[in-house]
PDB file of N, CA, C and O in Angstrom:
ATOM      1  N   UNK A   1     -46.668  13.562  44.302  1.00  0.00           N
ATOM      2  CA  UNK A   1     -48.002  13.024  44.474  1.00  0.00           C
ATOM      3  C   UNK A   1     -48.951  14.179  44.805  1.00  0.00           C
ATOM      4  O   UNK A   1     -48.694  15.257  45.340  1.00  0.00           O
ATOM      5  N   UNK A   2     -50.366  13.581  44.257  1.00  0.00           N
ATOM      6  CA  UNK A   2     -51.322  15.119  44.295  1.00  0.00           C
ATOM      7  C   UNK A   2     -51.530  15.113  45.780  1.00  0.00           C
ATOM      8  O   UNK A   2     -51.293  14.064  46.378  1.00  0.00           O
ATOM      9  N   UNK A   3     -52.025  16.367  46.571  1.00  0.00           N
ATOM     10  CA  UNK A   3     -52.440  16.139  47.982  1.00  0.00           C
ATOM     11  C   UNK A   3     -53.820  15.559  48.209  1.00  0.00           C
ATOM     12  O   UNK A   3     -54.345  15.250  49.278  1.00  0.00           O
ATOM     13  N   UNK A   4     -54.263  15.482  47.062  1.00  0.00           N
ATOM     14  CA  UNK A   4     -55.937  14.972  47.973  1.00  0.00           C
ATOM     15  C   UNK A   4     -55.352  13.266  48.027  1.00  0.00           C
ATOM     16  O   UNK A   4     -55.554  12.568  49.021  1.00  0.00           O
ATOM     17  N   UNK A   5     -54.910  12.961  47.292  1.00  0.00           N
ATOM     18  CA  UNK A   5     -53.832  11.165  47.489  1.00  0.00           C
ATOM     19  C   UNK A   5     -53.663  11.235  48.498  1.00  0.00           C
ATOM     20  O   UNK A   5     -54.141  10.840  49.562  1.00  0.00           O
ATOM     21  N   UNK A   6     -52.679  11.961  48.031  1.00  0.00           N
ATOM     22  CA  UNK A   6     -51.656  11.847  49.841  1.00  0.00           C
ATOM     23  C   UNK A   6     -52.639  11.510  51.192  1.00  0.00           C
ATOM     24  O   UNK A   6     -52.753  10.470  51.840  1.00  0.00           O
ATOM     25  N   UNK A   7     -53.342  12.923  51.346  1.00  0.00           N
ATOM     26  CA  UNK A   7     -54.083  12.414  52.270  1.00  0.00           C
ATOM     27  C   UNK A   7     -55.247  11.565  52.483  1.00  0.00           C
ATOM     28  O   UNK A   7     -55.952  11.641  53.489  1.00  0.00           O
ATOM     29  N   UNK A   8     -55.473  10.603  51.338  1.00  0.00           N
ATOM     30  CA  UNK A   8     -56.416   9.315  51.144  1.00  0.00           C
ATOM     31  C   UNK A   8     -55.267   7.993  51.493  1.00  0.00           C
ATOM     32  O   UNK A   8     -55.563   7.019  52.185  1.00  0.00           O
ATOM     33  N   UNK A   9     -53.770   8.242  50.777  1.00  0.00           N
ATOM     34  CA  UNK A   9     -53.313   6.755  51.158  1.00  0.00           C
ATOM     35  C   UNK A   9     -52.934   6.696  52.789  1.00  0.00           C
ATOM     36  O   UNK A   9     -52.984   5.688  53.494  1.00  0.00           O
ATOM     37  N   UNK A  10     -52.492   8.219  53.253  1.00  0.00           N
ATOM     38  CA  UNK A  10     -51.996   8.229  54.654  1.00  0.00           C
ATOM     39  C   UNK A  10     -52.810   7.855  55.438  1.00  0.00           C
ATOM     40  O   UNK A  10     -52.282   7.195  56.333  1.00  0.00           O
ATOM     41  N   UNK A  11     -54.032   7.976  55.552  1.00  0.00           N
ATOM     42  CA  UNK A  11     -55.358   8.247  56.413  1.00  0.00           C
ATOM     43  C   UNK A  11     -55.729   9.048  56.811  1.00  0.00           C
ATOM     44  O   UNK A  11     -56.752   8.947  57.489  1.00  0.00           O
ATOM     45  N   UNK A  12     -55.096  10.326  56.612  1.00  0.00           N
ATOM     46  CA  UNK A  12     -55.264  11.285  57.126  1.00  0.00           C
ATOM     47  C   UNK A  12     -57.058  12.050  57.172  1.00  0.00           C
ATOM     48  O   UNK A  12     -57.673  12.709  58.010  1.00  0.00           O
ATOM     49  N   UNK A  13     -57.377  11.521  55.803  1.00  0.00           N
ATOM     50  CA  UNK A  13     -58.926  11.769  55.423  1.00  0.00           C
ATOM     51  C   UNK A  13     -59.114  10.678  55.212  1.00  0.00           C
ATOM     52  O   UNK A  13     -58.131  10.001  54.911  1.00  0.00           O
ATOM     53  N   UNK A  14     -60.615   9.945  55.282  1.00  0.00           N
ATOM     54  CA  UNK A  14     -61.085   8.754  54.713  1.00  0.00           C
ATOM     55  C   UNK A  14     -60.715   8.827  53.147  1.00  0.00           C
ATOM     56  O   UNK A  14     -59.780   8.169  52.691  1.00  0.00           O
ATOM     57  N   UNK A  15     -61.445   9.598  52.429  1.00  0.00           N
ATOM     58  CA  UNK A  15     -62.014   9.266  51.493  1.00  0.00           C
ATOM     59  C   UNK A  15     -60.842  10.431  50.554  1.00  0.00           C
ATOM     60  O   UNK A  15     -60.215  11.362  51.059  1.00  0.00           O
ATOM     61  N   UNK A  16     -60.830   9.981  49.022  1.00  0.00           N
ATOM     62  CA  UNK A  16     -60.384  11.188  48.931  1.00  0.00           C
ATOM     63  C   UNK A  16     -61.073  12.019  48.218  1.00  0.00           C
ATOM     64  O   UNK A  16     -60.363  12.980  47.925  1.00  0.00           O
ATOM     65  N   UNK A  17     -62.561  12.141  47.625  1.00  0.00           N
ATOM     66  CA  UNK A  17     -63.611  13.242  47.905  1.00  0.00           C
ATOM     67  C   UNK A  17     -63.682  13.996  49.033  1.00  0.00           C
ATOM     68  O   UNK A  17     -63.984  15.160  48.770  1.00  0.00           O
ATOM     69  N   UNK A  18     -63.557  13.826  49.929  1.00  0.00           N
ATOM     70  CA  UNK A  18     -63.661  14.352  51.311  1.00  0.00           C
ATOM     71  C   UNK A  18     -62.723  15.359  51.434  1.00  0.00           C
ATOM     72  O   UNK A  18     -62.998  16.473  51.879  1.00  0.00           O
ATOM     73  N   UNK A  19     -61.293  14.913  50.944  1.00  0.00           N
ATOM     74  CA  UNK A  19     -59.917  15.424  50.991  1.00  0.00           C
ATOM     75  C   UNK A  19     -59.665  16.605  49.990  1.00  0.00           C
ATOM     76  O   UNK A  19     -58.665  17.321  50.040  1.00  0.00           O
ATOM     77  N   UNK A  20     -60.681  16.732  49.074  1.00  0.00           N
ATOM     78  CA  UNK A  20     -60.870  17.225  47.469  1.00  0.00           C
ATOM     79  C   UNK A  20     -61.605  18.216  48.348  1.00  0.00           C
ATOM     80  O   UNK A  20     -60.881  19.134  48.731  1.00  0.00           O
ATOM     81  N   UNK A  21     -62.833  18.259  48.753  1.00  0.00           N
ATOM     82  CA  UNK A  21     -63.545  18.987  49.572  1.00  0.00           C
ATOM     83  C   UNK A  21     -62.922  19.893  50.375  1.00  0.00           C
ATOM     84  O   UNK A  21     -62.810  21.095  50.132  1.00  0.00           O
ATOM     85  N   UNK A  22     -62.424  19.182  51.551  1.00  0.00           N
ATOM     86  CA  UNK A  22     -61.364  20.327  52.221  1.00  0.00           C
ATOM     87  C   UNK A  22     -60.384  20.799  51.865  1.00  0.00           C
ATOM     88  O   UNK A  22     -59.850  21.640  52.589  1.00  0.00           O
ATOM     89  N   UNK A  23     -59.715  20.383  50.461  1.00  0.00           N
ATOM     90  CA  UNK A  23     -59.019  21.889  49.948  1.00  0.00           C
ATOM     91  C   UNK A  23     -59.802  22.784  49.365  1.00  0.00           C
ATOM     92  O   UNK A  23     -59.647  24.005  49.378  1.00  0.00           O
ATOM     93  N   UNK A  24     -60.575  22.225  48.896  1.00  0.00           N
ATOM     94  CA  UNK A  24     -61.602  23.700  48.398  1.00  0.00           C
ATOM     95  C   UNK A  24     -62.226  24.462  49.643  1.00  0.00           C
ATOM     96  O   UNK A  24     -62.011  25.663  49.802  1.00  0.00           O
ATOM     97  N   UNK A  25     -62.874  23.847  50.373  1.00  0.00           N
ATOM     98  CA  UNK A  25     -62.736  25.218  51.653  1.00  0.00           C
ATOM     99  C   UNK A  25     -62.041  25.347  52.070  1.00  0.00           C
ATOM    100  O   UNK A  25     -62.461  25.804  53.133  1.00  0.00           O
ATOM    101  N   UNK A  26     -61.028  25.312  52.131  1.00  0.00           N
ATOM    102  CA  UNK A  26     -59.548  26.336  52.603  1.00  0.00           C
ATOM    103  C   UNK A  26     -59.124  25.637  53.895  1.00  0.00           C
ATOM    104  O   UNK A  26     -58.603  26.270  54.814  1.00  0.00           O
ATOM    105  N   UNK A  27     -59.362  24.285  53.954  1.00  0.00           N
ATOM    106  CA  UNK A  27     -58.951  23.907  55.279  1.00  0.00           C
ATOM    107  C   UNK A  27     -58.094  23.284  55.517  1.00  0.00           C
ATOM    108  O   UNK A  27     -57.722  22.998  56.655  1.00  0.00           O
ATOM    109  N   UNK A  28     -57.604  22.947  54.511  1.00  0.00           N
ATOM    110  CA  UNK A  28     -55.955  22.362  54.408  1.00  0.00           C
ATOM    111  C   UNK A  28     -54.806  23.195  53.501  1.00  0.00           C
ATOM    112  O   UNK A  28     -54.765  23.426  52.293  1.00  0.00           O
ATOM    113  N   UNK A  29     -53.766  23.596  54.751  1.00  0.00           N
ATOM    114  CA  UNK A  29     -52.264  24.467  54.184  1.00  0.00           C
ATOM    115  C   UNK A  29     -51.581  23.346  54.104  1.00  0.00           C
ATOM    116  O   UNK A  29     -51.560  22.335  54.807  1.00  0.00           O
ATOM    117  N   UNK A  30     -50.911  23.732  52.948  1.00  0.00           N
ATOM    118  CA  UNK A  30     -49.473  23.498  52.756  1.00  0.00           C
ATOM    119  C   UNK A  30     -48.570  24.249  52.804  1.00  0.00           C
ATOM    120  O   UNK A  30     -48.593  25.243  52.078  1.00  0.00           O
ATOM    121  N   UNK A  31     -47.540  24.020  53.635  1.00  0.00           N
ATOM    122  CA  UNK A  31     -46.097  24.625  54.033  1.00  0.00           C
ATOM    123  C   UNK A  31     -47.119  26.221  54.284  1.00  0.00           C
ATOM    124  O   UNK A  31     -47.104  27.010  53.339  1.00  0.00           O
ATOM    125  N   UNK A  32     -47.767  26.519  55.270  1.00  0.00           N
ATOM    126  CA  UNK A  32     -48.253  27.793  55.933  1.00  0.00           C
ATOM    127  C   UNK A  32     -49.471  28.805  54.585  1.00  0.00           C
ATOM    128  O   UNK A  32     -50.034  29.899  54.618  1.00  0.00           O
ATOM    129  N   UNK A  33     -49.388  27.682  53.573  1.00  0.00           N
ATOM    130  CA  UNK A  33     -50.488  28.216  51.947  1.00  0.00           C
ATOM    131  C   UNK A  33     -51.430  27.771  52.290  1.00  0.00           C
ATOM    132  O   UNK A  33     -51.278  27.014  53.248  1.00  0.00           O
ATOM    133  N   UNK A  34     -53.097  27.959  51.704  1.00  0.00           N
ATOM    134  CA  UNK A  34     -53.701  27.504  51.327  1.00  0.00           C
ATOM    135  C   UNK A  34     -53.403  26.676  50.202  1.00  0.00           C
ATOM    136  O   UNK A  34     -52.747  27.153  49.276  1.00  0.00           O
ATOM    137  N   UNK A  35     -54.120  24.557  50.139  1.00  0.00           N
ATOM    138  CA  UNK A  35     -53.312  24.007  49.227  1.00  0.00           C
ATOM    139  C   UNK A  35     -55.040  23.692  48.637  1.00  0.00           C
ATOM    140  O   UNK A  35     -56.133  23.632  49.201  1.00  0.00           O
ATOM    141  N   UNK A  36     -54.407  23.495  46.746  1.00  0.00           N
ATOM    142  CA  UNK A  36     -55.467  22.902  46.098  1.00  0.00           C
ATOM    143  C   UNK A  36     -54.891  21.629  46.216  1.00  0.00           C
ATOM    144  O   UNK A  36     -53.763  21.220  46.492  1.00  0.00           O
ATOM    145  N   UNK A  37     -56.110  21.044  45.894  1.00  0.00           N
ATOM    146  CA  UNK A  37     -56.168  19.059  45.953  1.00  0.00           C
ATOM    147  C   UNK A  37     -55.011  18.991  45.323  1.00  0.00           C
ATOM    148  O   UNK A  37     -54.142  18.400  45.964  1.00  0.00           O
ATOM    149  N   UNK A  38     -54.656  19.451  44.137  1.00  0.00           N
ATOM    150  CA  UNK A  38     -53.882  18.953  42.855  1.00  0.00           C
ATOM    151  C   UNK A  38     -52.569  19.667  43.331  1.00  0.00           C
ATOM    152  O   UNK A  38     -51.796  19.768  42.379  1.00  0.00           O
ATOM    153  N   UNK A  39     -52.040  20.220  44.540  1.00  0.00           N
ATOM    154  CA  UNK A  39     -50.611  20.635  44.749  1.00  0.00           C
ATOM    155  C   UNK A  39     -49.720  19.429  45.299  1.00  0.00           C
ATOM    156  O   UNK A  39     -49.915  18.702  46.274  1.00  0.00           O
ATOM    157  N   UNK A  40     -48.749  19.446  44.429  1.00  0.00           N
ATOM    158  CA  UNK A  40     -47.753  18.200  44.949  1.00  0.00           C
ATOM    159  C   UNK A  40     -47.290  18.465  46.357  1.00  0.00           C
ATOM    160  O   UNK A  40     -46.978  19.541  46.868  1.00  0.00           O
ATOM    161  N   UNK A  41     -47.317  17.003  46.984  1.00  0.00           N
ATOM    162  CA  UNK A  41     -46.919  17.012  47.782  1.00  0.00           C
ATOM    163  C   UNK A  41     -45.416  16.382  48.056  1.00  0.00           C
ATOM    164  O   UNK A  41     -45.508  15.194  47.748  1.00  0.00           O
ATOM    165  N   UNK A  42     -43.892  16.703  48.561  1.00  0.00           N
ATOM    166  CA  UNK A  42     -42.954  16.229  48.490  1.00  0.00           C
ATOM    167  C   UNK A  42     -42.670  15.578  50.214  1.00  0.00           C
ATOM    168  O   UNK A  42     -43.422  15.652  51.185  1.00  0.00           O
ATOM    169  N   UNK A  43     -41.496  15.040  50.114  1.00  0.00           N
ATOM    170  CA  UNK A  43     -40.737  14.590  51.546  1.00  0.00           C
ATOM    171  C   UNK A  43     -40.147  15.722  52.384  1.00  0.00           C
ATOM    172  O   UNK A  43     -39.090  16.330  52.217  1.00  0.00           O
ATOM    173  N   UNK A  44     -41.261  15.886  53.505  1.00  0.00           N
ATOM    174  CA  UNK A  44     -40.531  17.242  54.078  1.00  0.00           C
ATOM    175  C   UNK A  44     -41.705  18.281  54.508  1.00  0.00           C
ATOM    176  O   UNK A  44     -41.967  18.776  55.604  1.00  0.00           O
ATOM    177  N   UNK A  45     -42.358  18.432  53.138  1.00  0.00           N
ATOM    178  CA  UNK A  45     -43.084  19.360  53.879  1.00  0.00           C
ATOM    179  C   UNK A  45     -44.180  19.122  54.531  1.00  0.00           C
ATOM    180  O   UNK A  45     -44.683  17.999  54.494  1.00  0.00           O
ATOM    181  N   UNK A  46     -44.798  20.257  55.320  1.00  0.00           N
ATOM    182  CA  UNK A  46     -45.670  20.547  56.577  1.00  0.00           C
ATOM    183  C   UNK A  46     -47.256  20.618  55.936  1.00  0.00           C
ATOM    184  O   UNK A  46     -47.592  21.471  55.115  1.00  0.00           O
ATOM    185  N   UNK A  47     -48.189  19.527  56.487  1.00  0.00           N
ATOM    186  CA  UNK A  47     -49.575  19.527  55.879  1.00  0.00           C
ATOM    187  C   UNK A  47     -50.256  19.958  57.496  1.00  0.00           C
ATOM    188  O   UNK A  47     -50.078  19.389  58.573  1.00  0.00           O
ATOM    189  N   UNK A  48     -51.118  21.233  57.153  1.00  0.00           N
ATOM    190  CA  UNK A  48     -51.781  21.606  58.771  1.00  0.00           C
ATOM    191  C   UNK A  48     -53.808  21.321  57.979  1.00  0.00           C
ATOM    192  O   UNK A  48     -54.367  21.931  57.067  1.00  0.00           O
ATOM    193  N   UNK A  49     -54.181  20.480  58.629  1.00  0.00           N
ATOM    194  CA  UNK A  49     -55.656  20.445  58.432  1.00  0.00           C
ATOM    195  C   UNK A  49     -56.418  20.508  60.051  1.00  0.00           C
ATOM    196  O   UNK A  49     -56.098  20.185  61.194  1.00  0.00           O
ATOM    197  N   UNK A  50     -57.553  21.101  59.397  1.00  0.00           N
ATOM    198  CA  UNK A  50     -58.822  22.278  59.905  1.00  0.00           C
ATOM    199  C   UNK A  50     -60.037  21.079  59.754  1.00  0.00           C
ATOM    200  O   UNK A  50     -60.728  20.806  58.773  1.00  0.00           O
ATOM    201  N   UNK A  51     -60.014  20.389  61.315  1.00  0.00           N
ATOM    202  CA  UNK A  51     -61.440  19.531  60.895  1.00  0.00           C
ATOM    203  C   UNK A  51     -62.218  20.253  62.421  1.00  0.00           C
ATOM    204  O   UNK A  51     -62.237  19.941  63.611  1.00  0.00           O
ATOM    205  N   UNK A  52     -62.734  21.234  61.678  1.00  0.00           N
ATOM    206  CA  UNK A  52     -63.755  22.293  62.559  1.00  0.00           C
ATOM    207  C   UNK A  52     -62.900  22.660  64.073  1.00  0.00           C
ATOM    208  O   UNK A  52     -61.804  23.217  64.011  1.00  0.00           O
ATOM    209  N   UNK A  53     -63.441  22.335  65.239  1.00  0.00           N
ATOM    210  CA  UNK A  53     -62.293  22.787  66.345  1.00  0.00           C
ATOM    211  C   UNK A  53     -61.333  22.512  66.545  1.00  0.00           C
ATOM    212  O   UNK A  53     -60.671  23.269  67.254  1.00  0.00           O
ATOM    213  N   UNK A  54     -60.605  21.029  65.926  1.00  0.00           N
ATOM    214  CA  UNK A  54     -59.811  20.552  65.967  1.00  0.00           C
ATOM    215  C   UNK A  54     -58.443  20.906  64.960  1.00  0.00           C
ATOM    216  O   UNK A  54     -58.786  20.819  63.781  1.00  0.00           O
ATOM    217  N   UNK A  55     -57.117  21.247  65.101  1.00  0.00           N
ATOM    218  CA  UNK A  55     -56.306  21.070  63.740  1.00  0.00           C
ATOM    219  C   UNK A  55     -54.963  19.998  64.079  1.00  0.00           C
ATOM    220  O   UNK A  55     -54.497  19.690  65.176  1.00  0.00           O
ATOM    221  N   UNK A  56     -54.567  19.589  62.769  1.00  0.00           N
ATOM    222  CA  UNK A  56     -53.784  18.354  62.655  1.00  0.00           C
ATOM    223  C   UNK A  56     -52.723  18.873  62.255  1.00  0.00           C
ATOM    224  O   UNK A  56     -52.832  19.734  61.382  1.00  0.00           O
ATOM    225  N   UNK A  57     -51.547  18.567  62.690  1.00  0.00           N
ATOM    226  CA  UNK A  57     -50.349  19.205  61.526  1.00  0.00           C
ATOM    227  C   UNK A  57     -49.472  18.426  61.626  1.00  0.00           C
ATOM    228  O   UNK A  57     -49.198  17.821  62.663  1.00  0.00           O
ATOM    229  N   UNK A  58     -48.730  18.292  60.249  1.00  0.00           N
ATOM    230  CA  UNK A  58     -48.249  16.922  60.052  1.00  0.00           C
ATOM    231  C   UNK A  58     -46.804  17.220  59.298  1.00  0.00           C
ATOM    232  O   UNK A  58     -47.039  17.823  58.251  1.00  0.00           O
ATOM    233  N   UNK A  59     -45.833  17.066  59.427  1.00  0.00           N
ATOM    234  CA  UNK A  59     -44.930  16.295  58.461  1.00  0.00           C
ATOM    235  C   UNK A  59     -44.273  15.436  57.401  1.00  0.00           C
ATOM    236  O   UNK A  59     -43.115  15.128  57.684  1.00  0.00           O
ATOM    237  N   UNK A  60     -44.604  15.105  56.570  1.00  0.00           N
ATOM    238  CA  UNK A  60     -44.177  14.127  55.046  1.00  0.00           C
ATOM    239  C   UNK A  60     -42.958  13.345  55.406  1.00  0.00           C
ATOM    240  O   UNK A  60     -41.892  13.958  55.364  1.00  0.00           O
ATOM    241  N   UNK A  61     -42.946  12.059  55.760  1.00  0.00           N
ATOM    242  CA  UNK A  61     -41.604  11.337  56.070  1.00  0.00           C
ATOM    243  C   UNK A  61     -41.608  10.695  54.680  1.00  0.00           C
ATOM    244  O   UNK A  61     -40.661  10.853  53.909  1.00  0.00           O
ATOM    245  N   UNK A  62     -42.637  10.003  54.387  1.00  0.00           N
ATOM    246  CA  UNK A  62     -42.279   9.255  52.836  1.00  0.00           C
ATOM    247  C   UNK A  62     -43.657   9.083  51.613  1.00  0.00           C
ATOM    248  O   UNK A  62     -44.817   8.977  52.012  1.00  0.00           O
ATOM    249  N   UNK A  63     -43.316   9.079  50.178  1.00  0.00           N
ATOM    250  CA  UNK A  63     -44.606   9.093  49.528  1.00  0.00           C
ATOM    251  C   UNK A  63     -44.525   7.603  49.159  1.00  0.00           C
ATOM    252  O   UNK A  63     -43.634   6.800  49.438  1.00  0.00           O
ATOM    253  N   UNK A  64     -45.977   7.372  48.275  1.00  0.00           N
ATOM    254  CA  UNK A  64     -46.232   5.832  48.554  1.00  0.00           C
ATOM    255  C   UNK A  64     -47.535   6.040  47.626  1.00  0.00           C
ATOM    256  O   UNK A  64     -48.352   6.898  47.961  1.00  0.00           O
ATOM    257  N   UNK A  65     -47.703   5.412  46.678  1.00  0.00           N
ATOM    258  CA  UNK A  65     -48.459   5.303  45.990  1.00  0.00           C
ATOM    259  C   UNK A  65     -50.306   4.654  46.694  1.00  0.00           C
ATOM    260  O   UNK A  65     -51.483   5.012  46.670  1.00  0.00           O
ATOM    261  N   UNK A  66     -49.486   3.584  47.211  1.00  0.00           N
ATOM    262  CA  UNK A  66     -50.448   2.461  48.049  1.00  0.00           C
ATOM    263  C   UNK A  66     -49.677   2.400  49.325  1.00  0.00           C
ATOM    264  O   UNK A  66     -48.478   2.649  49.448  1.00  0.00           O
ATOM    265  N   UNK A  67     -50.678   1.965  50.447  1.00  0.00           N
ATOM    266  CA  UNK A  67     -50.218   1.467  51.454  1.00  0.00           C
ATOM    267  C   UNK A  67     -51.233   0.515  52.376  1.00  0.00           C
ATOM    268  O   UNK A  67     -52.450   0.591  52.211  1.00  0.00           O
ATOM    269  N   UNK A  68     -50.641  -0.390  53.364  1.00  0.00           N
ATOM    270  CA  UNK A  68     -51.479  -1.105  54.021  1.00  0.00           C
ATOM    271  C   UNK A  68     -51.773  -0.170  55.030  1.00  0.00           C
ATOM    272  O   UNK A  68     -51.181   0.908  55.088  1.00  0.00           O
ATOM    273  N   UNK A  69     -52.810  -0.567  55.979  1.00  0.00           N
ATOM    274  CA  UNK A  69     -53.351   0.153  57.075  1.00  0.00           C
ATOM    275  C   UNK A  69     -52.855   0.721  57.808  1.00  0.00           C
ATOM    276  O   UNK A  69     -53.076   1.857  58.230  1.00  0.00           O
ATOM    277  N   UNK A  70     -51.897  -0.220  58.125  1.00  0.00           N
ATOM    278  CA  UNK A  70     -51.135  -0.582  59.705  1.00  0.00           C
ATOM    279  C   UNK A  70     -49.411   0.219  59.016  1.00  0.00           C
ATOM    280  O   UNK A  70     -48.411   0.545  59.656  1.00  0.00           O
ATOM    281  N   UNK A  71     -49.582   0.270  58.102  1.00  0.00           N
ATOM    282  CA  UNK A  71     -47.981   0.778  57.491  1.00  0.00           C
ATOM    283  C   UNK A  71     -48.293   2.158  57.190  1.00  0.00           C
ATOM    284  O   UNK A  71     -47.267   2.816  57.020  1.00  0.00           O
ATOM    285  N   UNK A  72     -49.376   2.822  57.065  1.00  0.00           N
ATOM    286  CA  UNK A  72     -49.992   4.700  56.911  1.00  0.00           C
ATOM    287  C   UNK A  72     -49.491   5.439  57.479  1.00  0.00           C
ATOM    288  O   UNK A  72     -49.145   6.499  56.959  1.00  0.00           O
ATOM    289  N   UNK A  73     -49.216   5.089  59.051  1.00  0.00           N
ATOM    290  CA  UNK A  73     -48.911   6.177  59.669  1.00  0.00           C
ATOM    291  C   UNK A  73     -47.531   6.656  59.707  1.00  0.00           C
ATOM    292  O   UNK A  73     -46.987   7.655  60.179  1.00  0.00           O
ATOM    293  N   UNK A  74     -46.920   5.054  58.699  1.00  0.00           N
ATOM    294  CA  UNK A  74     -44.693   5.675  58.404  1.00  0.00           C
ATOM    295  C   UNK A  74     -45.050   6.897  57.636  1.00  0.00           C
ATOM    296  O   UNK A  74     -44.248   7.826  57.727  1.00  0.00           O
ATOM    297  N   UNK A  75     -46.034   7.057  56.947  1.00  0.00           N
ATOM    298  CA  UNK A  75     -45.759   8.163  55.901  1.00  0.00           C
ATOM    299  C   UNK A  75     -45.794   9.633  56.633  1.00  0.00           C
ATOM    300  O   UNK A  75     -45.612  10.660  55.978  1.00  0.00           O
ATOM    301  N   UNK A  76     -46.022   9.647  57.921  1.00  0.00           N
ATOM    302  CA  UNK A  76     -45.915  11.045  58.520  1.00  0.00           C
ATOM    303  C   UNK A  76     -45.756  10.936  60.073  1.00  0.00           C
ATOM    304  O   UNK A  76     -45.823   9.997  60.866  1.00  0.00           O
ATOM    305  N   UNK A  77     -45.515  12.303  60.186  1.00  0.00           N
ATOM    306  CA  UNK A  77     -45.030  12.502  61.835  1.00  0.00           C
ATOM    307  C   UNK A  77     -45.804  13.709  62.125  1.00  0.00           C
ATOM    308  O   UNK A  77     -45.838  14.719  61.421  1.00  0.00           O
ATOM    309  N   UNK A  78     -46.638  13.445  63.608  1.00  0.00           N
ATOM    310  CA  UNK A  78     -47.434  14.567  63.804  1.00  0.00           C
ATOM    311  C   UNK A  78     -45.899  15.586  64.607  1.00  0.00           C
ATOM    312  O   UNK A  78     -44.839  15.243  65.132  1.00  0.00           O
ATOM    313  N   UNK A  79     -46.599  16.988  64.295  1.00  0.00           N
ATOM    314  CA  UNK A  79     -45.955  17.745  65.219  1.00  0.00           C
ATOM    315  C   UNK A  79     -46.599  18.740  65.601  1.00  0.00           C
ATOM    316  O   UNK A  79     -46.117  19.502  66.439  1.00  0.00           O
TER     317      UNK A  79
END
């Protein structure tokens, strides 16, 4: 799955323009990279996002095309 998805079905970003956005400024790594929107994302690896002072870093437990609200947050584990 592409990452700007990923992080639109997880919640991680609202929107996934938004998510498209912050890979182009460089504010979301994958596995310790700078990631474009369009880099797959698998089960396992490490997503670290840059929302100004704050950073998020996350884990991939499962992919998912769709998901309900309340079921988003199975798809990852903060660490």
């Amino acid at each position: 799955m592409r990452l700007d998805k990923f992080l639109k079905v997880s919640r991680l970003i609202k929107r996934r323009t938004i998510a498209n956005e912050a890979c182009d400024a460089g504010r979301v790594m994958l596995n310790a990279k700078p990631a474009k929107a369009s880099a797959q994302v698998k089960i396992g690896d490490i997503i670290e996002i840059n929302f100004g002072s704050r950073s998020v870093k996350v884990e991939v437990l499962q992919i998912a095309e769709t998901t309900k609200k309340d079921d988003a947050k199975e798809l990852f584990k903060y660490l």
